[in-house]
C-alpha positions as CSV (number, residue, x, y, z in Angstrom):
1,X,41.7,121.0,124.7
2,X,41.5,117.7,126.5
3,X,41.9,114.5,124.4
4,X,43.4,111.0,125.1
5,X,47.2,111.0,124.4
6,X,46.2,108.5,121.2
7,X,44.4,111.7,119.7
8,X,46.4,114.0,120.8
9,X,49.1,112.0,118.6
10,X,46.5,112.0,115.4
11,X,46.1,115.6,115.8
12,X,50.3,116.4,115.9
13,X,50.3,114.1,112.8
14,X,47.8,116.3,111.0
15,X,49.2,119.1,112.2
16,X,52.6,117.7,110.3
17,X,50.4,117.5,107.4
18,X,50.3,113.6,107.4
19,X,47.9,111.7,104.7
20,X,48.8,108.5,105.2
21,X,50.5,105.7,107.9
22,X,52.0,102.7,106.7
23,X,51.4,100.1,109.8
24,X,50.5,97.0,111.6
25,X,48.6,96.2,114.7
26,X,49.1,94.2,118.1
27,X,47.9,94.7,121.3
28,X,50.4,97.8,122.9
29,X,49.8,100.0,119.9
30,X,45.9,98.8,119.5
31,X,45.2,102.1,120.9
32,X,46.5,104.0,118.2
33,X,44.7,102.2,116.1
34,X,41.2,102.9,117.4
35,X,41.7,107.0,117.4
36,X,42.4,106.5,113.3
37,X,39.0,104.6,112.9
38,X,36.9,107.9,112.2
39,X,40.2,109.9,110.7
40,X,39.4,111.5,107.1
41,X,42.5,113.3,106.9
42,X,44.9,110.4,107.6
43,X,45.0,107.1,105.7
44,X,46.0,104.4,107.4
45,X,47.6,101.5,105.4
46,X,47.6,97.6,106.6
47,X,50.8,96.1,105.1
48,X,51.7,91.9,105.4
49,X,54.8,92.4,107.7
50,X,56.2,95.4,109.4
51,X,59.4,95.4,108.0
52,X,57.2,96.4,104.2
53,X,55.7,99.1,107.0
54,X,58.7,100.9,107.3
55,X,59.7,100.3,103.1
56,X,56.9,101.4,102.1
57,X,57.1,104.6,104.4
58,X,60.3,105.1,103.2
59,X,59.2,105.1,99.7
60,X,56.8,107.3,100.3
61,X,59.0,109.7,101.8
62,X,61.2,109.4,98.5
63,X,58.3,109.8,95.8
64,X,57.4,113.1,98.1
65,X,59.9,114.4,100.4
66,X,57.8,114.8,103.2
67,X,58.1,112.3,106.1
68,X,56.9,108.8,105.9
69,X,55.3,107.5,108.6
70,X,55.0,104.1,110.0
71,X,53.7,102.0,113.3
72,X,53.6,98.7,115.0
73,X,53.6,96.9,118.2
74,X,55.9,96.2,121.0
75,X,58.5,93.5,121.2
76,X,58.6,91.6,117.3
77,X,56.3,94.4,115.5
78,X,58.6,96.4,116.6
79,X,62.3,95.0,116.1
80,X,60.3,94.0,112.4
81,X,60.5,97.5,111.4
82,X,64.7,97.7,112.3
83,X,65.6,96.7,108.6
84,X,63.8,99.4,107.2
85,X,64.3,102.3,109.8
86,X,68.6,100.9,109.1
87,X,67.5,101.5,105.1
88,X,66.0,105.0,106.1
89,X,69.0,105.9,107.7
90,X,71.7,105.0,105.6
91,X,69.9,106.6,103.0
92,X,69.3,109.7,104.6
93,X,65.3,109.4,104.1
94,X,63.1,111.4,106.6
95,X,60.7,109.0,108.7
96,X,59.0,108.5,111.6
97,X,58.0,105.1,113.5
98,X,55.7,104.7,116.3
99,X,56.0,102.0,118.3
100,X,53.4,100.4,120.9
101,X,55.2,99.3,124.3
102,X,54.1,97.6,127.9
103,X,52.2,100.1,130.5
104,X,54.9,102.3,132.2
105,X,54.1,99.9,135.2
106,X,55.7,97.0,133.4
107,X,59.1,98.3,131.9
108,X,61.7,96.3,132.9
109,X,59.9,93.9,134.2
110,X,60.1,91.3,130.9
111,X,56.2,91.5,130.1
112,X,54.6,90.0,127.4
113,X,56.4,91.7,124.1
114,X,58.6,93.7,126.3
115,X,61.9,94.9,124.1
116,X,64.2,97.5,124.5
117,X,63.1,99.1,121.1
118,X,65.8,102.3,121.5
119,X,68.8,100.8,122.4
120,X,68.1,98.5,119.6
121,X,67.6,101.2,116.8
122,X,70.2,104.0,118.4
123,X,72.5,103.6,116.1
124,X,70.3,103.5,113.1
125,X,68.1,106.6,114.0
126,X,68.5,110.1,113.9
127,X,67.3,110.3,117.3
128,X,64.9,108.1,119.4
129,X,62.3,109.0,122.4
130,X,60.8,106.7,125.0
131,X,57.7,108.9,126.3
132,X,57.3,108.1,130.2
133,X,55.0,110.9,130.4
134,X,51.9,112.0,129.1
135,X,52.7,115.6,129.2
136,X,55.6,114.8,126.9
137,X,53.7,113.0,124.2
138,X,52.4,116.4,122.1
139,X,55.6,117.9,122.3
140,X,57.8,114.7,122.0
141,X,56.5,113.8,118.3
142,X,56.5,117.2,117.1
143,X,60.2,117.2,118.1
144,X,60.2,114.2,116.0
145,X,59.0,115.3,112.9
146,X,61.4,118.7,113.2
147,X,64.4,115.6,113.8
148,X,63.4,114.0,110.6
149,X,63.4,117.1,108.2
150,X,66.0,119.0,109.9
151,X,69.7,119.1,108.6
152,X,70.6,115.8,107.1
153,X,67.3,114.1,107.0
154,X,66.7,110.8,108.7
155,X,64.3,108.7,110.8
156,X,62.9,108.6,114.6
157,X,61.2,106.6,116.6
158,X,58.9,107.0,119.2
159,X,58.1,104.4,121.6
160,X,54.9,104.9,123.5
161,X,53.7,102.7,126.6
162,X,50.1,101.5,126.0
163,X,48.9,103.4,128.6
164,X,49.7,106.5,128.1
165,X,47.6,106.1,124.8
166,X,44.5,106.1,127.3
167,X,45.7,109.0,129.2
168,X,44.5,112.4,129.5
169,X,46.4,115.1,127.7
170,X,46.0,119.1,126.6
171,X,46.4,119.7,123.2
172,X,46.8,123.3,121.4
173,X,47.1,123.5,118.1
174,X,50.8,124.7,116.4
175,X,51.2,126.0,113.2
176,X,54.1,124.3,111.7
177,X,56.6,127.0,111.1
178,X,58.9,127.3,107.5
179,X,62.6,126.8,107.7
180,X,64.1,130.2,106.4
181,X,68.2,129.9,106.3
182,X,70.4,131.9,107.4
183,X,72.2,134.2,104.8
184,X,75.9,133.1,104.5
185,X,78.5,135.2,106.6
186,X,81.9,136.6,105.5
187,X,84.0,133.8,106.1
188,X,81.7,131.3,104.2
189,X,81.6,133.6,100.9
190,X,85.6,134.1,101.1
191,X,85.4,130.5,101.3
192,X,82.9,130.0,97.9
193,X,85.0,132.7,96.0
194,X,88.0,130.3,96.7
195,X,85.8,127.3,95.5
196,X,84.8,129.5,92.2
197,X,88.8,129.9,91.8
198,X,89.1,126.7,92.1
199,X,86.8,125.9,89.2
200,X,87.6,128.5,86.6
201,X,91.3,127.5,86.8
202,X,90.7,123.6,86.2
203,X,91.3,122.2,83.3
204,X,89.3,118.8,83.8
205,X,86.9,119.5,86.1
206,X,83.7,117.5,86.7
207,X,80.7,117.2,89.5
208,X,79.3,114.0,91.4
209,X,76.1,114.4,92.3
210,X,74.7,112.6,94.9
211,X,71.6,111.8,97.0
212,X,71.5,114.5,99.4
213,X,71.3,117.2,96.2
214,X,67.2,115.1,95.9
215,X,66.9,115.6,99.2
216,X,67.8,119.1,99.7
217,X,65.3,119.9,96.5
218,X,68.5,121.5,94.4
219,X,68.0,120.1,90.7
220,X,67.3,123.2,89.2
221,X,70.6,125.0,91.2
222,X,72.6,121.9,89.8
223,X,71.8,122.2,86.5
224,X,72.1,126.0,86.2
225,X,75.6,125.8,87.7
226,X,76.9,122.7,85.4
227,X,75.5,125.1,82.5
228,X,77.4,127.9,83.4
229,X,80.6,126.1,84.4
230,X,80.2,123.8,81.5
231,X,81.0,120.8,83.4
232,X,80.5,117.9,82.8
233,X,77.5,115.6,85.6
234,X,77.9,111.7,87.2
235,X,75.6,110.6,89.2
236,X,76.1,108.2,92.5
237,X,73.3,105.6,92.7
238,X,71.3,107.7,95.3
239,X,71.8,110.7,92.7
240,X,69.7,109.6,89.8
241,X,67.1,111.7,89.0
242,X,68.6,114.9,90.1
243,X,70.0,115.9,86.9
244,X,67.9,114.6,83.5
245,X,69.2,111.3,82.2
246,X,69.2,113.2,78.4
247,X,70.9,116.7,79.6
248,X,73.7,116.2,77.5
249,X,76.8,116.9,79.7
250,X,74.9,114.2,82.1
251,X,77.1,111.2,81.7
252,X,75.2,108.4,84.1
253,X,76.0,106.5,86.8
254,X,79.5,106.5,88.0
255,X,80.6,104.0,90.6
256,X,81.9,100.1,91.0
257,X,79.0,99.6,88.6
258,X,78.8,102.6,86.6
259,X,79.4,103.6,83.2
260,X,82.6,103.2,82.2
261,X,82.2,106.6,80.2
262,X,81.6,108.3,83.5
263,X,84.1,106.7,85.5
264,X,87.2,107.8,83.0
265,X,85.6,111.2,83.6
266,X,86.1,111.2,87.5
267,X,89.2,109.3,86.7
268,X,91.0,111.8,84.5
269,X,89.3,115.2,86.4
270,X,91.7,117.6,88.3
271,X,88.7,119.1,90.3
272,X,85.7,116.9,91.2
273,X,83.1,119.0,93.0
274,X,80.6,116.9,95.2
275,X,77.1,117.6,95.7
276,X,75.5,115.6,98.0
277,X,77.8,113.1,97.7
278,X,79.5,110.9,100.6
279,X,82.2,109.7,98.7
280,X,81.4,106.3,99.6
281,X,83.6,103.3,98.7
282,X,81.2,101.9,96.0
283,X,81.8,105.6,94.5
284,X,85.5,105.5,94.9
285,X,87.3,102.3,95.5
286,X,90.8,102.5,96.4
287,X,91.0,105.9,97.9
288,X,94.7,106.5,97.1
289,X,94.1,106.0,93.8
290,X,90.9,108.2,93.5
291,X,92.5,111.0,95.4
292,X,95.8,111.0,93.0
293,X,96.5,114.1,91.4
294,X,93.2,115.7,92.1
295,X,91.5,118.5,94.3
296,X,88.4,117.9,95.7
297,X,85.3,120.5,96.7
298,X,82.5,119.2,99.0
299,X,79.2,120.9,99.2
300,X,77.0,118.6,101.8
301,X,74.0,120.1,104.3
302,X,76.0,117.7,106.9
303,X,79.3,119.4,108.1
304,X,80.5,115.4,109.2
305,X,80.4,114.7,105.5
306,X,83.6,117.2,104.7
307,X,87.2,114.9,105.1
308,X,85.3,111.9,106.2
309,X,86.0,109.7,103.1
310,X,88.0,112.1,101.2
311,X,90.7,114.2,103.1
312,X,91.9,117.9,102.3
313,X,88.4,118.9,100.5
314,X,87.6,122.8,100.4
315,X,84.1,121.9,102.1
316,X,81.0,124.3,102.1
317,X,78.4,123.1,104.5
318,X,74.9,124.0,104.3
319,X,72.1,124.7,101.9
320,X,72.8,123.4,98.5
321,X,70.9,125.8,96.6
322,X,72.1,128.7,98.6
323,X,75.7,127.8,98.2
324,X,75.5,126.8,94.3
325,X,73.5,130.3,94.0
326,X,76.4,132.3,95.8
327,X,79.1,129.9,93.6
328,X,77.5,131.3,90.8
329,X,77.7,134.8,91.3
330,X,81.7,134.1,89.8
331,X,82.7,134.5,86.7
332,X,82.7,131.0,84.5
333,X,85.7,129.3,82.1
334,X,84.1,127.8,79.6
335,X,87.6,126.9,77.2
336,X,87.5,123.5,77.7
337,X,87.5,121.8,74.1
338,X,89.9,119.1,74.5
339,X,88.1,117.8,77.8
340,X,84.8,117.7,76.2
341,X,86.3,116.2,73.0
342,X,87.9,113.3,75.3
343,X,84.4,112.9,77.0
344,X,82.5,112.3,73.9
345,X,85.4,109.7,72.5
346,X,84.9,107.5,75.8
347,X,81.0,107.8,75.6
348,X,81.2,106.8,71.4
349,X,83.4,103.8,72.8
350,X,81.4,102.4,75.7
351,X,78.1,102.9,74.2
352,X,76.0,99.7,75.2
353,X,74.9,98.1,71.7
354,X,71.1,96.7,72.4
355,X,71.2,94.9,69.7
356,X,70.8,91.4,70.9
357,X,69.1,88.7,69.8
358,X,68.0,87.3,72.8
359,X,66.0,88.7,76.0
360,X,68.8,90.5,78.3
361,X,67.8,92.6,81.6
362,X,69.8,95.6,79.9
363,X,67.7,94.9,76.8
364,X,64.2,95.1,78.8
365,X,65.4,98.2,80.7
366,X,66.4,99.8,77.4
367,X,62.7,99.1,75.7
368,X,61.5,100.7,79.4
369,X,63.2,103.5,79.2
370,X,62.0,104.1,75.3
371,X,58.5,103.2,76.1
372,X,58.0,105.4,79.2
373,X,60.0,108.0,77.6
374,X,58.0,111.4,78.2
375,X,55.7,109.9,80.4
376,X,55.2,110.1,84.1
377,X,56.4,106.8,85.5
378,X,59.3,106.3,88.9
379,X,61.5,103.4,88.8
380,X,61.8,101.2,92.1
381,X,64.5,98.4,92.6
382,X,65.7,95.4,94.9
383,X,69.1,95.3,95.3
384,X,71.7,92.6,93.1
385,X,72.2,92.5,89.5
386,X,69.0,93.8,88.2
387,X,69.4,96.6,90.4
388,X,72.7,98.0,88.4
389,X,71.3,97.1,85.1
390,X,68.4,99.2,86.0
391,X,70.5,102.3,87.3
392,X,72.4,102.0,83.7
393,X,70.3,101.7,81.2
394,X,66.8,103.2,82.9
395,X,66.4,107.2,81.6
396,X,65.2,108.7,84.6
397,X,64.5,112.0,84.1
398,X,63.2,113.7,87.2
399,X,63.9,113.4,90.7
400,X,61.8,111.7,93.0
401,X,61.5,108.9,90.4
402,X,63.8,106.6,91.7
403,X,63.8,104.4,94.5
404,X,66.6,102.7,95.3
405,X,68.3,100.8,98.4
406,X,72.1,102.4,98.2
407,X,73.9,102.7,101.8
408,X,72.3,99.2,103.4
409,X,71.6,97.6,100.1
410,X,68.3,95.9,101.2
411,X,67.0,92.7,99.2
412,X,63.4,93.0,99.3
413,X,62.9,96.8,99.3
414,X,61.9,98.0,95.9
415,X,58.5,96.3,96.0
416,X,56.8,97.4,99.4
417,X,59.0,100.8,98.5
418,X,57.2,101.0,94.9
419,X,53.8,100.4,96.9
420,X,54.4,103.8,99.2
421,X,55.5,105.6,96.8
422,X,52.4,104.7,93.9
423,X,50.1,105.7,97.1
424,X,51.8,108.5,97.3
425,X,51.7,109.4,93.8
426,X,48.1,108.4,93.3
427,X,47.0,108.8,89.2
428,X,49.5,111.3,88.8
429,X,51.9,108.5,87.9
430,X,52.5,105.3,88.1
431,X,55.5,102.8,89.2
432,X,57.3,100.3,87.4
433,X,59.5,97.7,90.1
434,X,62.5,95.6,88.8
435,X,63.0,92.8,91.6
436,X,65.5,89.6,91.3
437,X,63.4,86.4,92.2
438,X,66.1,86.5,95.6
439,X,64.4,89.9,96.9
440,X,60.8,88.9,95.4
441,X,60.9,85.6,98.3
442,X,61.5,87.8,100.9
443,X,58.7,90.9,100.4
444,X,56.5,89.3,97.6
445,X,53.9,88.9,100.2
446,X,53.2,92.8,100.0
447,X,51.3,91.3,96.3
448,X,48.3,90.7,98.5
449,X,48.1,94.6,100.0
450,X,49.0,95.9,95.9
451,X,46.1,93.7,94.9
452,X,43.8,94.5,97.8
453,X,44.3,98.3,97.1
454,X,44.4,98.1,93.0
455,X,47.9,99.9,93.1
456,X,48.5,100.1,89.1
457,X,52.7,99.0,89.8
458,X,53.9,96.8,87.0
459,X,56.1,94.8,89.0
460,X,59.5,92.9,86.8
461,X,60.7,89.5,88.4
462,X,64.4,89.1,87.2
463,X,64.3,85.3,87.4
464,X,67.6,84.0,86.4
465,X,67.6,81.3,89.2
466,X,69.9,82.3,91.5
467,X,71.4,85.0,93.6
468,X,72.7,86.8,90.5
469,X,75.2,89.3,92.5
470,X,76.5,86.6,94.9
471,X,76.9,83.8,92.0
472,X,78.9,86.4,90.3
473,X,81.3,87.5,93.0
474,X,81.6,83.7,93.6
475,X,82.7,83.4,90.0
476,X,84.8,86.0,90.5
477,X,86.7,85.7,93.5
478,X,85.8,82.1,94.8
479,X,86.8,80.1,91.6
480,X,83.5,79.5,90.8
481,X,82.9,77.9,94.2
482,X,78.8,78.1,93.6
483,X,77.3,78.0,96.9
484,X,74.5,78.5,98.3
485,X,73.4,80.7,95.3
486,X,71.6,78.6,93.0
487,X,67.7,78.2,93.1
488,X,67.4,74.8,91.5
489,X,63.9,74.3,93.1
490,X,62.0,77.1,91.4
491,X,58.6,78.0,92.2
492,X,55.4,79.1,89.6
493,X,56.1,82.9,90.3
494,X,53.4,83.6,88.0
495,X,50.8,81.2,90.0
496,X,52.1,82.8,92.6
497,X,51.3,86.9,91.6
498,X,47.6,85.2,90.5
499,X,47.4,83.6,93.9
500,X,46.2,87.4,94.7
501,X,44.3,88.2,91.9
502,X,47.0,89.9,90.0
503,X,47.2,89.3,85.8
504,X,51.0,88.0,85.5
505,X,52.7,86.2,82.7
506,X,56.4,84.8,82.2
507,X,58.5,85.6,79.0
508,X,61.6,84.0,77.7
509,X,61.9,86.1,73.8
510,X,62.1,89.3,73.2
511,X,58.8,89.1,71.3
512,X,57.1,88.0,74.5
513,X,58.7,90.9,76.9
514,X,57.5,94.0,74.7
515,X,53.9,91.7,74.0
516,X,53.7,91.8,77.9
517,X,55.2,95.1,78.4
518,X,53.1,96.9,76.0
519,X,49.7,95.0,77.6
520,X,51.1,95.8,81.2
521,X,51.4,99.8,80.2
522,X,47.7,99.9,78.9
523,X,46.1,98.3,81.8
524,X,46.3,101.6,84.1
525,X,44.0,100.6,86.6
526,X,45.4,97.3,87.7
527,X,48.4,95.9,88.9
528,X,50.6,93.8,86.6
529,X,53.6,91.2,87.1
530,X,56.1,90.1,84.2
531,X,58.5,87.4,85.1
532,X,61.7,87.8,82.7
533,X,63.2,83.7,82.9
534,X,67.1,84.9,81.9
535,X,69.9,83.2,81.8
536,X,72.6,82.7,84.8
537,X,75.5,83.2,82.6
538,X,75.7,86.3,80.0
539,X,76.3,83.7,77.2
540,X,73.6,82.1,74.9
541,X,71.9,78.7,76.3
542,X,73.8,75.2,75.3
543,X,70.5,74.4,73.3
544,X,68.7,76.3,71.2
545,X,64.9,76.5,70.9
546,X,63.6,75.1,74.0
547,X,66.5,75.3,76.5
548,X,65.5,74.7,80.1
549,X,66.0,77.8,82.0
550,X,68.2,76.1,84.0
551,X,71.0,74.9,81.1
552,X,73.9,77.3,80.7
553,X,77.1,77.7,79.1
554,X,79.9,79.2,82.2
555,X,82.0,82.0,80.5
556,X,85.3,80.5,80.8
């Protein structure tokens, strides 16, 4: 069938099953546009900024696991959407960005908007395509779509001359076909027997499980093998979700920011066994030290993963829920008293103690996780303080839940991220967003599409007046050298969330966070904003009552 190439494109991105494209227009991808005007199938979403284009794809790739899709213009639409395509990547999320460019008969030539999109995001795609021909459009973003979902997922862009929009092209329809693995051969279950060995004889073993284990859909394989090995769970910050937060040989986030509880774990282990993990250096810090008396199995879909970070790993590379399947055909060792009995003392001793009497971030995320608990609710985040706090004391419970920045660490992602993934979710469940008021300056402006659209997210400001992450580094390692942290000029962030017709309020007290929380959670058809005004410092204000935000005592 004959159809412009513009058509031809909507019809591959039905064909992909594709509901909905995060986007904004200009002139070189206006084309696009127009052959989405009468699409029922395929939703097309106008976001403030492309950069939220790409988040919000992203997130909804997260909340769903299919690919997110996302589009904008030549020259500044499209070097907008870098940041998040770099996010995507690092993160392993599958996506896939459009771009507009000048007529064929312009390239190179410097036109109007004229950039050299794919040498700009090679290093932060999976793969990228400049279509010269029409003939090559159908089958160029059906390659695309295979590139994103394929092996270690990621993103791809296609750039796409304005021309070749208008151009005629023959489209067939092509079922998408299913994935089916290959079985394991000889070699590779010789090689899980030795990793089953491996297991039964340790003493203190204990799993990481990371990202890639949400990705590759293996939660159910995870738990059934920690059950049967009796081992004891961390999760990486890209791993929440994939086990239950309340399975009880789950002991949390492990990391530079973890729980201290599950870092003695990985600590003291002779045999951690990583699933989906990277072993990145927020996991493990000093490397010698991490590697010191243990052995190490690496189960990853990416074979570049295995030795990478950690050297001398018995890798299996592949399907996750194949290999943890095959690992437990073996025989299990479950004696392990003493290491359990050492687990549980280090959680008794590092249990957080809520009880405060003032308003903390750990403090709101604890009354989140017990008013949610049960319920179907997904947890996005910025990146800083609030972002850690959120990772500890949050009780996420299944994955696709939680949307998080990890590998680039991206201020400003949670709330455009939140807003792809509540579209994605529709009623089925609804999205609560922790920012810092550092990432809220640079995306708040996606307010005005959450308003426009009703999206029910009840969005948390952490406003404690400064960078909170940087200021605390600086405290750390620059002698308290504050610079260029401190938000001494604050803006109404509440006049600022009603500036688009969204109810917000600011609280200070505990009294006035679980008043507003508990309003927030019964208004399900609107979108809410809470601004929690917190301290810099971790210490009570220098006067009581009515302490300016602003006055703090510096832990000395």
């Amino acid at each position: 069938m004959m159809m412009t190439g513009a058509r031809a494109i909507v019809e591959c991105l039905r064909e992909r099953g594709v509901d909905m494209i995060f986007g904004y227009p200009g002139g070189m991808i206006l084309p696009m546009y127009d052959a989405l005007f009468d699409e029922k199938e395929i939703k097309q979403i106008l976001v403030t900024h492309e950069q939220n284009a790409a988040h919000a794809a992203d997130g909804y790739a997260r909340a769903t696991g299919k690919v997110g899709v996302c589009m904008a213009t030549s020259g500044p639409g499209a070097t907008n959407l870098v940041t998040g395509i770099a996010t995507a990547f690092m993160d392993s999320i599958p996506m896939v960005a459009i771009t507009g460019q000048v007529d064929t008969a312009l390239l190179g030539r410097d036109a109007f908007q004229e950039t050299d999109i794919l040498d700009i995001t090679m290093p932060i795609t999976k793969h990228n395509f400049k279509v010269k021909e029409a003939r090559l459009l159908v089958p160029t973003i059906r390659q695309a779509f295979e590139i994103a979902m394929s092996g270690r997922r990621g993103p791809v862009l296609v750039d796409v001359p304005r021309d070749l929009f208008f151009a005629e092209v023959d489209y067939k329809v092509q079922p998408v076909e299913e994935k089916v693995w290959s079985q394991p051969d000889a070699d590779f279950i010789i090689c899980a027997a030795e990793a089953a060995e491996e297991i039964a004889k340790a003493e203190r073993p204990a799993v990481i499980v990371g990202g890639g284990a949400i990705s590759a859909g293996a939660s159910k394989e995870i738990i059934a093998f920690i059950e049967k090995f009796n081992l004891p769970v961390v999760n990486t910050l890209m791993g929440i979700g994939a086990v239950p937060r309340s399975h009880p040989q789950n002991l949390g986030f492990a990391g530079m920011h973890g729980k201290k509880a599950a870092n003695h774990a990985i600590a003291a282990a002779d045999l951690i066994i990583a699933v989906g993990s990277r072993f990145g250096d927020r996991q493990t810090g000093n490397v010698a030290k991490y590697t010191q008396a243990k052995k190490f199995i690496h189960i990853d879909i990416d074979p570049a993963e295995i030795d990478k970070n950690i050297e001398g790993s018995l890798g299996l590379a592949g399907n996750m829920q194949v290999i943890l399947k095959l690992l437990m055909r073996h025989e299990a060792n479950k004696n392990r008293v003493d290491w359990w009995r050492q687990i549980e003392s280090w959680q008794e001793e590092y249990d957080y103690d809520y009880q405060v009497n003032r308003l903390t971030v750990p403090w709101a995320m604890y009354q989140i996780a017990k008013k949610t608990a049960g319920k179907n609710f997904a947890y996005a985040t910025d990146v800083g303080q609030h972002q850690m706090w959120a990772a500890l004391h949050l009780h996420v419970e299944e994955p696709r839940t939680w949307l998080t920045s990890g590998g680039l660490g991206t201020m400003g992602f949670g709330l455009p991220a939140a807003m792809g993934a509540q579209l994605a979710y529709g009623k089925n469940r609804r999205v609560i967003c922790v920012s810092g008021d550092g990432g809220i300056k640079m995306t708040g402006n996606e307010y005005y599409t959450i308003a426009r659209l009703k999206l029910p997210i009840i969005s948390l400001i952490v406003n404690n007046t400064s960078l909170g992450m940087i200021r605390q580094l600086q405290k750390v390692f620059y002698k308290e050298r504050f610079i260029a942290c401190e938000f001494d000029y604050q803006p109404d962030y509440v006049a600022y969330a009603q500036s688009f017709g969204i109810t917000a309020e600011a609280v200070s007290t505990q009294e006035d966070f679980a008043h507003a929380l508990n309003k927030a959670l019964e208004d399900t058809e609107n979108p809410r904003v809470i601004v929690l005004n917190v301290w810099r410092s971790f210490v009570e204000p220098m006067t009581k009552g009515g302490a300016n935000i602003n006055e703090f005592v510096e832990f000395k």
